[in-house]
Phi, psi and omega in degrees: 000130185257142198282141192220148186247103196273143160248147163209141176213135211243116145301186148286335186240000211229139136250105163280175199204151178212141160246106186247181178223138188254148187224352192112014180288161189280323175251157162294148204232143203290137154259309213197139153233137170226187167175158195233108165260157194075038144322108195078357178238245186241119191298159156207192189176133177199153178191137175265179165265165181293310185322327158121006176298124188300129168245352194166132169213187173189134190245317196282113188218184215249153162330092190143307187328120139242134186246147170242169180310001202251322195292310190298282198303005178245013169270312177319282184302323146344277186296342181290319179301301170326303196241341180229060174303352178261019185241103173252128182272139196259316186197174192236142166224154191249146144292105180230143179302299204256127171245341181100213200243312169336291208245085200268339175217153197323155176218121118356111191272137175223192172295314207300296198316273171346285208286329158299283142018267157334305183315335182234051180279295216272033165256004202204050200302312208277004185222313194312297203280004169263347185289297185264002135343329175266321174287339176254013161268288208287002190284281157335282195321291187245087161312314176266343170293134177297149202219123156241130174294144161233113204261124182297339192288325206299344195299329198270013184291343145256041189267153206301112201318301221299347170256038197223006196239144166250158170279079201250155117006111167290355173284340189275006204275293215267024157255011172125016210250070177203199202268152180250275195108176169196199189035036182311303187298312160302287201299335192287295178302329176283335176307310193298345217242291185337319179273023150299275203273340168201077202256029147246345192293137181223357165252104183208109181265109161324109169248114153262108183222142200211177180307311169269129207216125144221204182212152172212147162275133183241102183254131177039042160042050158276125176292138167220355173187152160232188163261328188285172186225262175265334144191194241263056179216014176258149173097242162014140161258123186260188207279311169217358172248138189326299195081181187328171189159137189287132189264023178302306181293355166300319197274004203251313167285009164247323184270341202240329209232348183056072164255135159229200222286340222263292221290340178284333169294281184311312155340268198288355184259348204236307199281335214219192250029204150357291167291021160241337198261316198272316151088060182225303206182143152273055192196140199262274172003290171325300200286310165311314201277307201332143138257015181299052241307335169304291189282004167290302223291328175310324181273328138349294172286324179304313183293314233271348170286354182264308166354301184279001204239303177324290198271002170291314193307330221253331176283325169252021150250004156074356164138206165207149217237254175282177152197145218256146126289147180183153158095175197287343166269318179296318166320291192283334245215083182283312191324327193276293186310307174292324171290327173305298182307306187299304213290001186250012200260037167273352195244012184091350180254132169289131171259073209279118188318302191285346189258332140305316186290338170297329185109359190097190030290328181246175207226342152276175195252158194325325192269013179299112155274030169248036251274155149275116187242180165256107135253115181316125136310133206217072196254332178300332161292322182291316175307308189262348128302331181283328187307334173304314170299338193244334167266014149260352192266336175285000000 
């Protein structure tokens, strides 16, 4: 029977799911991906094979039926018992937004763990309290099994203090107020993936853009500056969230406009990016195909702001040696990924059209003295060595 490594990244509505298998191989090697959407409405449950081959799904549930996270995961190991009998999950790693100050690298989950966590729900509203939702469903389900965090904040935890501080009250600094970062995991898989694919490259900036987006500067394939900060709704302009923003208009809309703290949360985290500036979609796809001149400007903005985050980043790396595209926009979207490059072309890169619109891998032209790549992002493999690491470490 081959030892098996459950992933999980937990929506308000979602479970998404990975299976790996560890055999002694240099990576854990992917079996089966899924996910069980429409939580509290209507489930639906559909897995792929590594091939991306539909192997089983199911839209049909008795009259009535709303599943909770609990609900979800005990549909999951179920079918997992069921269908992959030959895989014993040895342990599970989760995927959580927030670690704090605390937590620079996976942990092994307990209460004491749990409850640190919780503290740092409200630096992480739309992900935290469904993250750790998941880890006390599956707590319920499989009781004795291990549970490991693996955190988006720990990757950046080695950037230079001085980019990690606002100019604040130090007290309020050193009680935890000061820059984060996110999307950790991901820039962490493109880091493990470089000295493969551009191994003189040692300056290099990451764009992850996705409904959620950021950029990270990377030295010898170290987080050293990000966009995001104290939490995940700064830098970027996202899918529904603001990205960077003067914070005089937060006070200008609480003493002038009667926002309070509940109607701002939702303004900036639900309402504005993209779906807000275009009042079409958060979903770029959409936006692309519109005609809607609200969504050119959205797209616009969006690009004309990863543009401005590029050469700031390029700048606190002392220059630049590449730069990776990754995640569902960064991936999907050449139109974007081509408007980003000519606005770059101060910075030395040259763009080749047809190996973008092909995806890459790389997407600048040969004589680019900058090059440009396409890397798929892989945080669910990142989950599952570290959960591997703390159960050889055990």
């Amino acid at each position: 029977m081959e030892q098996g490594i459950l992933v999980i990244n937990a929506g308000s509505s979602s479970v998404k799911f990975a299976v790996f298998t560890d055999g002694g191989q240099p990576e854990p090697k992917l079996l089966f991906k899924g996910q069980m959407e429409g939580l509290g409405s209507d489930p639906s449950f559909q897995v792929k094979d590594a091939t991306g081959r539909k192997i089983d799904e199911r839209d049909e549930w008795p009259r009535g039926s709303t599943l909770n996270h609990v609900g979800a995961l005990r549909y999951i190991l179920g079918w997992l018992d069921d269908c992959a009998s030959d895989v014993k999950i040895e342990a599970a790693g989760h995927r959580v937004v927030h670690g704090g100050l605390d937590y620079d690298r996976a942990v092994r989950l307990d209460e004491g763990v749990i409850a640190d966590l919780e503290q740092l729900i409200p630096l992480a509203p739309l992900h935290q309290p469904h993250n750790l939702a998941a880890i006390r469903a599956l707590a319920e389900v499989a009781p004795e099994l291990p549970q490991v965090a693996c955190f988006d904040t720990a990757f950046h935890r080695t950037q230079p203090r001085v980019a990690q501080l606002f100019a604040l009250p130090r007290a309020l600094i050193e009680s935890g107020v000061r820059r984060y970062g996110f999307h950790g995991l991901s820039y962490e898989y493109i880091a493990h993936r470089l000295p493969e694919t551009l191994p003189e490259a040692r300056k290099v900036v990451v764009a992850h853009l996705g409904s959620g987006a950021s950029m990270c500067a990377l030295l010898d394939g170290r987080s050293i500056e990000s966009t995001m900060g104290f939490t995940a709704v700064d830098g970027l302009p996202m899918g529904t969230r603001t990205g960077g923003m003067d914070p005089g208009v937060v006070l200008y809309l609480m003493q002038d406009r009667g926002y309070d703290a509940k109607s701002l949360e939702k303004l900036l985290y639900k309402e504005s990016g993209l779906l807000g500036v275009s009042g079409v979609s958060n979903d770029m796809r959409d936006l692309l195909e519109s005609d809607d001149p609200h969504a050119a400007e959205a797209v616009e903005l969006f690009v004309y702001h990863i543009g401005k985050h590029l050469g700031a980043l390029a700048s606190t790396l002392g220059g630049l040696d590449a730069v990776i595209f990754t995640a569902g926009i960064g991936e999907n979207a050449p139109i974007v990924r081509e408007q980003v490059c000519l606005g770059a072309k101060w910075l030395g890169i040259r763009l080749d059209p047809e190996a973008n619109r092909r995806g890459g891998p790389r997407i600048s032209s040969v004589d680019s003295p900058i090059p440009v790549w396409v890397i798929p992002t892989n945080e669910e493999l990142m989950i599952a060595l570290h959960v591997r690491d703390e159960l050889r470490a055990a």
